[in-house]
C-alpha positions, 0 to 999 in steps of 0.5 A, a space after each residue: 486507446 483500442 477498443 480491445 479496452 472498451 470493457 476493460 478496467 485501469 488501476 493506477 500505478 501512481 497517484 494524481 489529485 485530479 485523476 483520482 477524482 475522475 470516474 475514467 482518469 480524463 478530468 483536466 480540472 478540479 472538480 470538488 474542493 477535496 480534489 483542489 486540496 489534493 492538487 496544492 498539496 501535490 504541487 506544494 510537496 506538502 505531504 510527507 508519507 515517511 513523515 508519520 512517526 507512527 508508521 513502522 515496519 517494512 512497507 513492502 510486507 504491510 497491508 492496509 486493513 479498511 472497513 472494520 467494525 467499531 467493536 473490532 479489538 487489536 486481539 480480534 484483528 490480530 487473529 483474524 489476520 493471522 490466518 494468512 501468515 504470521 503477524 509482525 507488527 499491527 496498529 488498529 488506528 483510534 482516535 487521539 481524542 476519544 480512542 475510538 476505533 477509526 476502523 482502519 489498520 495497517 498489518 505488517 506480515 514477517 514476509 512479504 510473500 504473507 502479505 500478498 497472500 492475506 492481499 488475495 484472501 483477506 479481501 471482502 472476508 468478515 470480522 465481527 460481522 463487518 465486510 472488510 477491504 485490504 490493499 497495499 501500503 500504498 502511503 509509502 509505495 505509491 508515489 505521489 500518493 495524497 491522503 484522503 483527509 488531504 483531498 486524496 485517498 482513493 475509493 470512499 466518499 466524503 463530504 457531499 458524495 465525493 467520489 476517489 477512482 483507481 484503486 482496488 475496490 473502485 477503479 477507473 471505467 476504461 476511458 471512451 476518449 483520450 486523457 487531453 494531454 494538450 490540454 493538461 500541458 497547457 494547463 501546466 499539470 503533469 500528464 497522468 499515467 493512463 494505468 494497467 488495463 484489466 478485466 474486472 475479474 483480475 486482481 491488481 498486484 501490489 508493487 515489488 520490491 526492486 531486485 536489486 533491494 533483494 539481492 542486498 537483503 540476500 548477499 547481506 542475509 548470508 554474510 550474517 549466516 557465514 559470519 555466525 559460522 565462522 564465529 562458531 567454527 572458530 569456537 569449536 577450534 579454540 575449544 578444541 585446543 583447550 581440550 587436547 593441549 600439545 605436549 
């Protein structure tokens, strides 16, 4: 690593259990059981992030909403999001058992240039009097990713004070050594990626949708409209026709 990096920050682009739990990405072991959960989980392939039948609309315009006041209603959050665009679809998610608030949702926005800009704004803005936290949809964008009721999860603590690295609100400390990749192999654990080195006053970008997932939206966008048209034009003619009949 250079030392150009030494004051800098990293955000990671894909999740690894033992990474996350590591204040600078250079841990080669487990250091809490949640962590060791996480780790069989991700080995395992046990966790399925397009498995929850609850989670609908598009990830790429869906923001999660964190930190959110117990008396935060959907009509209170649905006006408070709708600032910044307009408000496809929201789930404020609640306790199956008592239907209490777990004060975190998920909002999808009608497009995705809504969603970033509530990504930039909304961060650290106040609902019912509580400091809230967004970021991307990162169950269905990051690869790898492992819930944080798994050992997972990123930023937060749970159980004793354990500690999630390398998201948005806690990112990893530039590492003063080098991620131990022979120790890793080894180890037979995947290396992790090392992530986007930042200052702590940049904001990281949520993933974008590949061009080519654009293009077909594009293309497909306009065969409707050319369809509609032709439709009507055809319309318009046989109209024409009835009106005015040859001789």
């Amino acid at each position: 690593m250079s030392g150009t990096n030494i004051n800098s920050v990293f955000y990671a682009d894909s999740y690894h259990p033992i990474q996350a739990g590591s204040i600078d990405g250079t841990d080669i072991v487990p250091h809490d059981n949640g962590v060791y959960r996480a780790l069989l989980c991700s080995s395992a392939g046990l966790y399925d992030p397009f498995g929850d039948p609850k989670v609908i609309g598009d990830p790429y315009c869906t923001l999660f909403v964190g930190r959110l006041s117990d008396l935060t209603t959907e009509e209170t959050l649905r006006k408070a999001m709708s600032k910044y665009g307009k408000v496809k679809n929201m789930r404020l998610v609640r306790d199956i058992v008592t239907g209490a608030s777990r004060r975190y949702a998920f909002v999808e926005y009608e497009t995705e240039k809504e969603m970033r800009r509530a990504y930039e704004d909304a961060h650290h803005s106040m609902i019912d009097d509580s400091e809230i936290i967004v970021d991307y949809n990162r169950q269905q964008l990051m690869a790898g990713w492992i819930p944080r009721r798994l050992g997972g999860g990123l930023g937060g603590k749970k159980e004793s004070g354990q500690l999630r690295f390398g998201g948005r609100e806690r990112p990893f400390r530039a590492p003063l050594r080098p991620i131990p990749l022979d120790d890793l192999k080894r180890l037979g654990i995947p290396p992790p990626p090392e992530g986007r080195y930042m200052s702590r006053f940049q904001v990281p970008s949520p993933p974008r949708r590949s061009r080519s997932s654009v293009d077909r939206e594009e293309r497909s966008h306009k065969h409707h409209k050319h369809s509609r048209h032709s439709k009507s034009h055809r319309h318009e003619r046989a109209s024409s026709s009835r009106d005015y009949p040859s001789d």
